[in-house]
N, C-alpha and C positions, 0 to 999 in steps of 0.2 A: 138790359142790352145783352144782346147773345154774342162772343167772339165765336170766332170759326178759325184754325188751323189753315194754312195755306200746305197745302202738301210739299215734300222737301224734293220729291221726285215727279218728273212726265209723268202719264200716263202709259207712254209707250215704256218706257223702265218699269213698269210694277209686275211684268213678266218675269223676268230677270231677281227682279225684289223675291217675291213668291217664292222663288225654284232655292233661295238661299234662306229663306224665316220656317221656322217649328214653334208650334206653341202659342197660348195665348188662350180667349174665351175660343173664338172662333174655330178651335180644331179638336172640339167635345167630340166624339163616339168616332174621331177618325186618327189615331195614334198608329195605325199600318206601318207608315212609312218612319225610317230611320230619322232620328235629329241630322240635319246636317251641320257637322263641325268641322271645322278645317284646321287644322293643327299649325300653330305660327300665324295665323289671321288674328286680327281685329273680332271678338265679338261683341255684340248690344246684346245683354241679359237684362228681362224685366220679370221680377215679383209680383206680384200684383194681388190686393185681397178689398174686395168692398166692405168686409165686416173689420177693416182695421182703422178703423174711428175711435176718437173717444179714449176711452181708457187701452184699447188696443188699440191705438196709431204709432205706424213705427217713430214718427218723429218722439213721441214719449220716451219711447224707449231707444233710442238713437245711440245712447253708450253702450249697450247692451247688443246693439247691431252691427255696431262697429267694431266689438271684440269681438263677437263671432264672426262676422267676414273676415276681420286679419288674423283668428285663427285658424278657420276653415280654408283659406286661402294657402295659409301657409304650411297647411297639411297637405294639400294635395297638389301642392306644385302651381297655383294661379296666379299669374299678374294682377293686380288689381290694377290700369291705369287709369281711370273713373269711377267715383259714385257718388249717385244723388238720393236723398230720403225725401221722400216727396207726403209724408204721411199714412197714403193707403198704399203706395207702390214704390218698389224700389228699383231703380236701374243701377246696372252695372257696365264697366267697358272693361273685356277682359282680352288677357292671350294666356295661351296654355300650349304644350309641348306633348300631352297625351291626353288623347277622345275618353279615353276610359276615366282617367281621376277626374279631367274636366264632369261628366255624368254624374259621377260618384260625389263632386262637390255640391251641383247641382239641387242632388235630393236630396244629402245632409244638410246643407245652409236652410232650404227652404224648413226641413222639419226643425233644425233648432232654434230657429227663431218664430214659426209657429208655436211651439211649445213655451219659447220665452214669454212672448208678449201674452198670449193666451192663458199661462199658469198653467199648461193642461200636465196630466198624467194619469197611470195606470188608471189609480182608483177615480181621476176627477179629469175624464175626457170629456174635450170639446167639440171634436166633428168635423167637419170640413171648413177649413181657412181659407183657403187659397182659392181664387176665381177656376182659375185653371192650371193649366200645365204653364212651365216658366215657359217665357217668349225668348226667342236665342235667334239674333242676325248675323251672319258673316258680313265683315264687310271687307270688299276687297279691291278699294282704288281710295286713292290719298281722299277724292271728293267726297265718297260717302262717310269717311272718318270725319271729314271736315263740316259736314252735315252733322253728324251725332255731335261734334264738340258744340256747333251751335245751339242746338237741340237741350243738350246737358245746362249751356250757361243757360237759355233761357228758362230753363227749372232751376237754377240756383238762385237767379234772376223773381222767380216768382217766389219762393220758397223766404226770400229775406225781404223784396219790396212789395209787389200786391201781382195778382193778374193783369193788369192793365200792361204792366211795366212789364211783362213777358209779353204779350201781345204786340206791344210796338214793337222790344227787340229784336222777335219773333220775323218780325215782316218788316222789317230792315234787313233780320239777315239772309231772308228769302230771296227778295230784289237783289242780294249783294250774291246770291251760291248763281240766281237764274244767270245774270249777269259773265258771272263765270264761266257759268256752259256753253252759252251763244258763244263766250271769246274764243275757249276751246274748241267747240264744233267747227270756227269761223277757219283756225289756223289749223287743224287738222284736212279742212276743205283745201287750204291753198296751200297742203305741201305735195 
């Protein structure tokens, strides 16, 4: 049986989405344009490596992921207010105070814990880890934070019960964000 994601946003929003996400598989041989970071926002960082299975899945190494986050974190000035280890990918929910060490955290996390999990070094490199470039969303209205905390429990949700049990929470908490927006849109119309 195949589950399917309900998307957490319209369609007419994923314009607006777009103009605020960097990163990801999807933006191979198109890196042109600037990360967009907002300095004092909300951001959704994602990890991400298909080759981290097995003897490299970050959950294996989960002690070793989490010292480097809360040191690299706390070298260059990051909030951590989230994070989930999902195995092959890791999300984070951050705030930061300066674009530059936010960047600068970015590409150190990712290379020390490629190198962590991987074993690699000078003499015994491994090559490309990482699917792509980190994925980074701003998020900038209480709803789309409150979309990512759902988003978050239900990988914690699967991460300790099964997929299934993400799946339902999943779309419960859909019905319950959709539900929201009609109320919002309904009371923004009548003022």
């Amino acid at each position: 049986m195949q589950y399917s994601q309900m998307p957490l946003l319209p369609k007419h929003e994923m314009k607006y989405l777009k103009a605020r996400t960097f990163g990801g598989v999807k933006l191979r041989k198109r890196r042109k344009i600037a990360r967009p970071l907002q300095e004092g926002s909300i951001h959704h960082v994602v990890f991400k490596s298909a080759k981290a299975v097995g003897k490299l899945s970050f959950y294996r190494h989960k002690v070793e992921v989490c010292r480097l986050l809360k040191k690299q974190s706390r070298k260059f000035f990051i909030e951590i207010l989230d994070f989930v280890n999902m195995g092959n990918h890791l999300h984070l929910k951050i705030r930061f105070k300066d674009r530059r060490r936010c960047g600068q955290f970015l590409k150190s996390f990712a290379a020390l814990v490629a190198r962590k999990v991987t074993g690699a070094n000078k003499i015994n490199p491994f090559g490309r880890f990482w699917d792509g470039l980190v994925y980074t969303r701003v998020l900038l209205t209480k709803l789309e934070e409150l979309g990512l905390r759902g988003y978050f429990e239900g990988n914690h949700r699967q991460r300790e019960l099964s997929y299934s049990q993400r799946e339902y929470y999943l779309k419960a908490f859909n019905e319950y964000m959709s539900r929201l927006r009609r109320t919002r849109a309904a009371t923004l119309v009548n003022l």
